[in-house]
Backbone as JSON, one array per atom type, in Angstrom:
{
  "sequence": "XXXXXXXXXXXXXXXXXXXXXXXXXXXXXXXXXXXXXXXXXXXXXXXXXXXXXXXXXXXXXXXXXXXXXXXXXXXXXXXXXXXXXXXX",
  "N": [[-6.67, -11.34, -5.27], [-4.67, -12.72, -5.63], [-2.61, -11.59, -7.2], [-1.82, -9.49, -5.56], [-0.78, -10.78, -3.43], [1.72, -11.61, -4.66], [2.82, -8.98, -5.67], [3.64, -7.9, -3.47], [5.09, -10.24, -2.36], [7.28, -9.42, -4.41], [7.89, -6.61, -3.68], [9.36, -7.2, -1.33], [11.34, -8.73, -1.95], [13.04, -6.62, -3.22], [13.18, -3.52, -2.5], [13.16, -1.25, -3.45], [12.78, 1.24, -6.98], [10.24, 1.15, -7.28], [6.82, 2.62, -8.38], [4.41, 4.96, -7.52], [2.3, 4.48, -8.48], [2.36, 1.44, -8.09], [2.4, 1.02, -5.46], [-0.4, 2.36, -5.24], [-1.91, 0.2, -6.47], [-1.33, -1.94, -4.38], [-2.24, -1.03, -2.33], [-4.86, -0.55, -2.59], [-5.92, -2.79, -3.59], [-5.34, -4.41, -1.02], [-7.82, -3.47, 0.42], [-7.61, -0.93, 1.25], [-8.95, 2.31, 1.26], [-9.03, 5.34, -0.54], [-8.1, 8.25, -0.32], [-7.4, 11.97, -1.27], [-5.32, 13.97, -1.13], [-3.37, 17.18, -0.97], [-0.25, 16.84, -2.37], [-0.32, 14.62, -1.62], [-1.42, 11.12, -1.24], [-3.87, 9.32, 0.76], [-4.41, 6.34, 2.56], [-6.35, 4.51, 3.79], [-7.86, 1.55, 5.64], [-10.98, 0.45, 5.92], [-11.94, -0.94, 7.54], [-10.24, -1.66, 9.84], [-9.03, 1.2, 10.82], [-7.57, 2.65, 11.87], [-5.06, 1.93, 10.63], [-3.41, 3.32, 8.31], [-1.87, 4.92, 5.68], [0.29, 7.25, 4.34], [1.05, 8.63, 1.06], [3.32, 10.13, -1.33], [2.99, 11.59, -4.8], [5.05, 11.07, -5.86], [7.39, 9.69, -9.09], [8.79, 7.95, -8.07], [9.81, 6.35, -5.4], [10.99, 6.81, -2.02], [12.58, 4.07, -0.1], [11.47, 3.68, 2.45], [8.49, 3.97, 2.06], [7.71, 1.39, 0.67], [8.62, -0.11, 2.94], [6.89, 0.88, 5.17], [4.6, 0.2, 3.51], [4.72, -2.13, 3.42], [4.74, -3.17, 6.19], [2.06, -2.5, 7.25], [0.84, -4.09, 5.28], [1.33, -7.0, 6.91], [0.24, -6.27, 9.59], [-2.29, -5.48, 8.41], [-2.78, -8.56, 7.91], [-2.37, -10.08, 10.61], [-4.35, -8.26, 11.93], [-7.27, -8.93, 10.72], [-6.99, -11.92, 10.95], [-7.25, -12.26, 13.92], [-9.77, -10.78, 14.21], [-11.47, -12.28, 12.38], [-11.16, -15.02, 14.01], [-12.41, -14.37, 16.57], [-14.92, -13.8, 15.81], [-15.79, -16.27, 15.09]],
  "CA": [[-5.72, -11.26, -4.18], [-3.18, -13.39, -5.82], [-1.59, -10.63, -7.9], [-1.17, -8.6, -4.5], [0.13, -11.81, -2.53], [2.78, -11.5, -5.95], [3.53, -7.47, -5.71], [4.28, -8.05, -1.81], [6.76, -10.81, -2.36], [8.09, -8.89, -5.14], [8.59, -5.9, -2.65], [10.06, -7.89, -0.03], [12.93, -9.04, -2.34], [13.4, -5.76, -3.74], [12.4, -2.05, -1.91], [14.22, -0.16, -4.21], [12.35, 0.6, -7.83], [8.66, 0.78, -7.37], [6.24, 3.65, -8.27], [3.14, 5.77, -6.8], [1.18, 3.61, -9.23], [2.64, 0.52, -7.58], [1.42, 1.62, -4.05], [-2.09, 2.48, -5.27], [-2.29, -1.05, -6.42], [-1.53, -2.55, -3.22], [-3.42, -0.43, -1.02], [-6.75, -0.86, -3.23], [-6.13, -4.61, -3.36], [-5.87, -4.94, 0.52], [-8.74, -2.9, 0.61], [-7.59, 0.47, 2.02], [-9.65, 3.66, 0.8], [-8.25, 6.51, -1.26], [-8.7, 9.85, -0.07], [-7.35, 12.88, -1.71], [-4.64, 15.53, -0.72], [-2.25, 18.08, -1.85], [0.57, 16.22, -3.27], [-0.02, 13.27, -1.34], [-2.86, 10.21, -1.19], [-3.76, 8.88, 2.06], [-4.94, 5.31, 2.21], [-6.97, 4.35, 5.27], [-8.36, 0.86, 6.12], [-12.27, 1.06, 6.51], [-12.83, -1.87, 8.88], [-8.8, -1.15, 10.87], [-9.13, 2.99, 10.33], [-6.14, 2.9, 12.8], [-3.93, 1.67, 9.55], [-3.46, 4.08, 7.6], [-0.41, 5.74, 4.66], [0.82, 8.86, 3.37], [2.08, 8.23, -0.38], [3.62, 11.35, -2.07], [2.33, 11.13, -6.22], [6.7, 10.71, -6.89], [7.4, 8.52, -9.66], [9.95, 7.05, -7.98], [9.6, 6.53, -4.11], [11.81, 6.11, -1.45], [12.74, 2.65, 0.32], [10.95, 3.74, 3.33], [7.42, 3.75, 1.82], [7.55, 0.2, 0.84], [8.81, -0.75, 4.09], [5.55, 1.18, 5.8], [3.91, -0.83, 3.34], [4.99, -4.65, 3.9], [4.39, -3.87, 7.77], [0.84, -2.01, 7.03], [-0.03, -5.54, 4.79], [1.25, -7.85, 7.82], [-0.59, -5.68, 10.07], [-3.65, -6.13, 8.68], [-3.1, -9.93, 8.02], [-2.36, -10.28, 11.7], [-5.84, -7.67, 12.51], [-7.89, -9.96, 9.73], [-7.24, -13.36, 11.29], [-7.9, -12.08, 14.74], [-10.92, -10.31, 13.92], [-12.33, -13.49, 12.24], [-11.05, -15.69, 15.14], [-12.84, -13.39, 17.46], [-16.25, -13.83, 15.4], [-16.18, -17.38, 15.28]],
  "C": [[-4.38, -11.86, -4.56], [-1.7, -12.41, -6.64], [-0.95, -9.18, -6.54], [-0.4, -9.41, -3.83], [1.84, -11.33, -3.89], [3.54, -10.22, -5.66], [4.14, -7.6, -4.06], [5.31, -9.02, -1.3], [7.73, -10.14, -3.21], [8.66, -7.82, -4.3], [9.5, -6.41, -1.54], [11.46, -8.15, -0.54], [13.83, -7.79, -2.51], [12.53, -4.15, -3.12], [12.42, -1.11, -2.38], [13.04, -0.2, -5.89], [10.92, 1.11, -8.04], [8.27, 2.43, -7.15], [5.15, 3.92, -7.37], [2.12, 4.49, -7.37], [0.81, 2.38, -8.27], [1.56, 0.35, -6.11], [0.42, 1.48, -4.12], [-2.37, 1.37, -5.42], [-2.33, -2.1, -5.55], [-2.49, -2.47, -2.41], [-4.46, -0.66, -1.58], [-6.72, -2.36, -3.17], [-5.79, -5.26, -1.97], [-6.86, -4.49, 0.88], [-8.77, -1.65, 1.46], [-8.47, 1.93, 0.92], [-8.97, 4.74, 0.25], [-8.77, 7.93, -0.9], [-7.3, 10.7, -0.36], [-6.52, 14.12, -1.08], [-3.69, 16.31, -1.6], [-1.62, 17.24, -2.67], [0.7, 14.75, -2.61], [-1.32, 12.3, -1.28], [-2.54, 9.53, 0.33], [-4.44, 7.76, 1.95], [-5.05, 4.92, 3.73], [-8.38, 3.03, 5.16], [-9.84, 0.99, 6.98], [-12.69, 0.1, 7.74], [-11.58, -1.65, 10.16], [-8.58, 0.62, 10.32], [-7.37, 3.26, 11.05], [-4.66, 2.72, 11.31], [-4.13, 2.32, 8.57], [-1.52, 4.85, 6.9], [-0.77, 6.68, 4.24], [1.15, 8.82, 2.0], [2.16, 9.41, -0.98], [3.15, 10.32, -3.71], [3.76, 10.99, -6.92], [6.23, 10.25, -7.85], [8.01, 7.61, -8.7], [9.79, 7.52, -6.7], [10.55, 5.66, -2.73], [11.66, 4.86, -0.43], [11.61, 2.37, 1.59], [9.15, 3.38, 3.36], [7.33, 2.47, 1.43], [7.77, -0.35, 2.05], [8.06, -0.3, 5.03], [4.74, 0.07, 5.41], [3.43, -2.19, 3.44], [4.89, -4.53, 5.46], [3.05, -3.76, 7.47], [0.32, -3.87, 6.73], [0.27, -6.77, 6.34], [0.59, -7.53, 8.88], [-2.15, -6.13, 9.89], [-3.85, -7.36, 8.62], [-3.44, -10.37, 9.31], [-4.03, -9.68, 12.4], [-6.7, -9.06, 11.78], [-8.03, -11.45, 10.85], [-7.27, -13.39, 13.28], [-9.13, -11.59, 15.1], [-11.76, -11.34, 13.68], [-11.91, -14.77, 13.38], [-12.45, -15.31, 16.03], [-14.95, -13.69, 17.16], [-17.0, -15.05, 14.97], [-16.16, -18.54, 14.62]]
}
C-alpha cells in the first residue's frame, strides 16, 4: 500500500504526465477489478461496486482521469473507514 499512498501524492502534485500503465497500478493497488472493453478498461470496486472508472489504453492521458482518480481513492478511504466503523 505504501507505493500507492506514494503514486497518489505524486498525482496530487502533478496531474499532468502519467500513463494507462500508471492508472492500472493504482486501481489494482486500491483493490478495484479489471474488466475488459473495446479501447477502454473499466475498474470497479468489488466490496463499493458503486465506484467505478473508464480508462482509455492512451499513453498519455488527460488531466481529467487523474482527477476521477484522486476523488475515486478518497472515496473509498472515506467508504473503508465507515464500513469498518460500522462493523465494530
Amino acid at each position: 500500500m505504501a507505493s500507492v499512498e506514494h503514486l497518489l501524492e505524486r498525482m496530487r502534485r502533478s496531474k499532468a504526465g502519467w500513463s494507462f500503465a500508471d492508472l492500472e497500478k493504482l486501481y489494482v493497488g486500491l483493490g478495484f477489478e479489471v474488466r475488459e472493453g473495446g479501447k477502454h478498461r473499466l475498474y470497479i470496486h468489488p466490496k463499493f461496486p458503486e465506484l467505478r472508472a473508464t480508462v482509455t489504453r492512451s499513453r498519455s492521458l488527460a488531466k481529467g482521469y487523474i482527477e476521477h482518480a484522486l476523488r475515486l481513492a478518497e472515496r473509498l478511504k472515506r467508504m473503508e473507514a465507515e464500513y469498518y466503523e460500522q462493523q465494530g
